[in-house]
C-alpha positions in Angstrom: -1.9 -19.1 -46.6 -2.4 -20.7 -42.9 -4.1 -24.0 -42.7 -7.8 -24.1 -41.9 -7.3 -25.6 -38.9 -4.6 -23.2 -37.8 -7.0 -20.2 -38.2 -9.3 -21.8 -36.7 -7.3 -21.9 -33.4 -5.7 -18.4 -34.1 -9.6 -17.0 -33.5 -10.7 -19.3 -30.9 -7.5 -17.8 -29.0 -8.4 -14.1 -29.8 -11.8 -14.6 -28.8 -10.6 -16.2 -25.3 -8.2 -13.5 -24.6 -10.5 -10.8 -25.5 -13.3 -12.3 -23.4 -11.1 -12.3 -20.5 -9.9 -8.5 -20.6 -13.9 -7.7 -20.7 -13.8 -9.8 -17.6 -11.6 -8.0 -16.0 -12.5 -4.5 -16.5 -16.1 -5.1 -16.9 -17.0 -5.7 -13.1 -15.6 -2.6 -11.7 -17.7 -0.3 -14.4 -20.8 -2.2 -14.3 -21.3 -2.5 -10.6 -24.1 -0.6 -9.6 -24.9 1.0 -6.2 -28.2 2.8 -4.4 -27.7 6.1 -2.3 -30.1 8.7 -1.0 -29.0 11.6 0.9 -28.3 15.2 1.4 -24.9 16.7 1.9 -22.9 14.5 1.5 -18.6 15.2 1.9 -17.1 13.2 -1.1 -14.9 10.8 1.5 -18.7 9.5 2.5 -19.4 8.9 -0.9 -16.2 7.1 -1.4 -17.2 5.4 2.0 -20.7 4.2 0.9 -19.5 2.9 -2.6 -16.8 0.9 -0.9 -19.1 -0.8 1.6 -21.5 -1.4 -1.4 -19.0 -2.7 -3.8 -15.6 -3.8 -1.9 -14.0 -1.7 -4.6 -10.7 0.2 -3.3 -10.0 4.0 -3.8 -6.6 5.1 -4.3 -5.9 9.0 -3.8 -4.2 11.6 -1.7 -6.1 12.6 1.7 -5.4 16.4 0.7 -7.0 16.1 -3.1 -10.5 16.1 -1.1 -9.6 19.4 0.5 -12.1 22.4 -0.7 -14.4 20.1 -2.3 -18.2 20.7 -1.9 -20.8 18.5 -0.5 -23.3 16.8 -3.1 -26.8 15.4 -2.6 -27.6 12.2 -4.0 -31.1 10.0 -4.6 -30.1 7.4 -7.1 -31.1 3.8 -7.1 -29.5 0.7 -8.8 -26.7 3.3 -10.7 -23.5 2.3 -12.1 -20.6 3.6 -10.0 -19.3 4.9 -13.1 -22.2 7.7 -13.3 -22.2 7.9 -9.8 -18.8 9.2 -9.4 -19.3 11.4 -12.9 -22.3 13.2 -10.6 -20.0 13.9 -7.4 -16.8 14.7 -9.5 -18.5 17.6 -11.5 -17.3 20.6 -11.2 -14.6 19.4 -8.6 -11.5 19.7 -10.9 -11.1 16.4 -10.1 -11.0 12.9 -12.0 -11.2 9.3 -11.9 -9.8 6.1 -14.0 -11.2 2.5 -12.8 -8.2 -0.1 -13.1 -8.6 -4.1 -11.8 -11.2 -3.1 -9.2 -9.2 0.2 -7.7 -10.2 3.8 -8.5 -7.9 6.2 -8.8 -8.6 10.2 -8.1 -6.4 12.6 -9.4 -6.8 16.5 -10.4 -8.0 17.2 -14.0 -5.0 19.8 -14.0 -2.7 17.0 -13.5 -0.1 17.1 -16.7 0.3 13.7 -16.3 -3.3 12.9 -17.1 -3.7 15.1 -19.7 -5.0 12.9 -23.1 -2.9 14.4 -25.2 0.4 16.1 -23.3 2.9 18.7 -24.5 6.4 17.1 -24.8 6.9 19.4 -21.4 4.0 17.2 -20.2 5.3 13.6 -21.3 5.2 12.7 -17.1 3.5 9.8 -15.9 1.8 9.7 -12.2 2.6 7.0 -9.9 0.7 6.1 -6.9 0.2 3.3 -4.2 -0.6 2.8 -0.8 1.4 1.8 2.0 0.1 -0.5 4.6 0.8 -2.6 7.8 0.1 -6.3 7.9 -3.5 -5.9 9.2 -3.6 -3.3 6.4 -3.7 -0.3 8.6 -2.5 2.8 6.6 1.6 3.7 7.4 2.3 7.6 7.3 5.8 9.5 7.0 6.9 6.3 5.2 10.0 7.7 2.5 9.3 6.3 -1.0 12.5 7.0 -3.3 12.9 5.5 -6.8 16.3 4.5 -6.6 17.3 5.4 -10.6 15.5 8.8 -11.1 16.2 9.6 -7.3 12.5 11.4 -7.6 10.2 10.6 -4.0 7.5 10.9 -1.4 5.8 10.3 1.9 2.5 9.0 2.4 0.0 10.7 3.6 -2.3 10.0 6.8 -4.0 7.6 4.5 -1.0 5.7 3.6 -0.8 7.0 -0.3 1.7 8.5 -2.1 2.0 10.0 -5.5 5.4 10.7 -7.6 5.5 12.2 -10.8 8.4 10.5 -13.1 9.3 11.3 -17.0 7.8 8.8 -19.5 10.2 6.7 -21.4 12.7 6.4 -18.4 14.6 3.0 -18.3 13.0 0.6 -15.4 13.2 1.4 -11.9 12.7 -0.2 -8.7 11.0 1.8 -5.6 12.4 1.6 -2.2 9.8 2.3 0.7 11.9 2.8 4.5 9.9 3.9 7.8 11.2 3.9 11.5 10.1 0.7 12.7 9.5 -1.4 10.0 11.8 -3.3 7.2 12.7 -1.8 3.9 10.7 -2.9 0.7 12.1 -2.6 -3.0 9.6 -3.3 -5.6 10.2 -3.4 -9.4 8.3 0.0 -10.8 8.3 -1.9 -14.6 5.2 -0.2 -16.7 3.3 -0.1 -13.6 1.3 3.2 -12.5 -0.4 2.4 -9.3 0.8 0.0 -6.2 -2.9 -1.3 -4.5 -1.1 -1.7 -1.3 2.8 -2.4 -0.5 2.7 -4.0 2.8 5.3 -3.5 5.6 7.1 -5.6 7.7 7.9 -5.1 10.8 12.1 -4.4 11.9 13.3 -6.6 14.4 15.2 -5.0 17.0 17.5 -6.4 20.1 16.0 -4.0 22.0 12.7 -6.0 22.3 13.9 -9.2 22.6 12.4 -10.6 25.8 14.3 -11.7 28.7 13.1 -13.7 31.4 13.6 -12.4 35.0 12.9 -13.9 38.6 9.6 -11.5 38.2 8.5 -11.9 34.6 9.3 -10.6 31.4 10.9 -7.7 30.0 13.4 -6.4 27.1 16.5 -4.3 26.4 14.2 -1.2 26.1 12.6 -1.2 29.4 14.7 -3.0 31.9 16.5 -0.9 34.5 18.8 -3.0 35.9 22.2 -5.4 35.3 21.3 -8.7 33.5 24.1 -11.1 33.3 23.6 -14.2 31.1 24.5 -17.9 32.1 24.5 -20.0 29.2 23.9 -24.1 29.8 27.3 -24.5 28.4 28.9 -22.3 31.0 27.1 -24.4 34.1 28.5 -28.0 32.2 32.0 -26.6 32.4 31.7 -25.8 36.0 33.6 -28.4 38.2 31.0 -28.9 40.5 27.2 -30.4 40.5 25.5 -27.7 42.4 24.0 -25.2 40.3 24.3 -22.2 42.7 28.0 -22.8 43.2 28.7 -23.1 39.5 27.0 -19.7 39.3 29.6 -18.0 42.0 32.0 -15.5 39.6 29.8 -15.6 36.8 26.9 -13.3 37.8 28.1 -10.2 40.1 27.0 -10.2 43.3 26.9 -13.7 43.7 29.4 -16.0 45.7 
């Protein structure tokens, strides 16, 4: 038997914890939003709740594709209902996790409540991004253990279906232009946004010439360096003369 006290502090904890996992996932549910109009394409719905609400939709451009227009008049509604209205009879369907919605298609095995051992997959989706959070497209997205991957979409998204119950992974997202990223997969199933860097490259480092700036990549002529350590070694005090043999063309 646990002290008084003890329990005591064991509920006072529960209490706290529960309270703030109702803080967390309550927001997103309960905010409400107002819109009246008449066909309406589902990417301006998902427009108008995101000015509205500052909540962020995850989902592949092409799961909109075929999808009918709906007319709306509702005032003061949660986005929950909202979104129930829009998605009816779209196939299509929507989980709310730490202020992101995620679409995905009812026929999705992965989503299914309760799968088919041929269905034990699990879906896994982010967003890949710039730093001013500009979507990247055609970026590779590998998980290096299962070797299973994807490019993003026009949006920046990608989706990759993985077995359940597979030992941890790690995700490796390449594009032309900008640096690797390898993030720890773990237990998570979506990535809000996995910002780039960008790649450094010796081709754009700038050079300074007798009529402004330019790089490796568009320069059309010689350019011979002097360093200051090349000039010190130099005999003589005159700078032009301690050039002569070092740069071609000049004596």
């Amino acid at each position: 038997m646990l002290p008084p006290n003890v329990r005591i502090v064991m509920k006072w904890t529960a209490y706290v914890v529960l309270t703030a996992i109702l803080h967390v996932c309550t927001p997103a549910l309960s905010q409400r939003v107002s819109i009246h109009a008449r066909g309406l394409s589902l990417e301006q719905v998902i427009v108008e709740i995101r000015t509205q609400t500052g909540l962020e939709f995850l989902y592949q451009s092409s799961l909109l594709e075929g999808t009918h227009v709906v007319s709306l008049d509702v005032q003061d509604m949660s986005v929950q209902d909202v979104l129930n209205i829009c998605l009816k009879g779209q196939g299509l369907g929507f989980n709310i996790r730490s202020g992101t919605v995620i679409l995905f298609r009812e026929s999705d095995p992965s989503r299914k409540e309760h799968p088919s051992p041929a269905d034990t997959v699990k879906l896994l989706m982010g967003r890949v991004v710039d730093p001013r959070r500009l979507p990247i497209a055609s970026a590779s997205v590998l998980l290096l253990r299962s070797r299973a991957g994807a490019q993003t979409d026009r949006s920046g998204v990608f989706t990759i279906h993985i077995k359940q119950g597979v030992p941890e992974d790690s995700l490796l997202i390449t594009c032309i232009g900008w640096q690797e990223r390898r993030i720890a997969v773990n237990d998570r199933a979506s990535f809000r946004q996995i910002v780039m860097a960008p790649a450094e490259n010796p081709l754009d480092q700038a050079m300074v010439v007798a009529y402004g700036t330019t790089s490796d990549r568009f320069r059309t002529g010689a350019i011979s360096t002097v360093t200051a350590a090349d000039i010190a070694k130099s005999p003589t005090s005159n700078v032009l003369e301690s050039l002569a043999g070092r740069v071609p063309g000049l004596y």
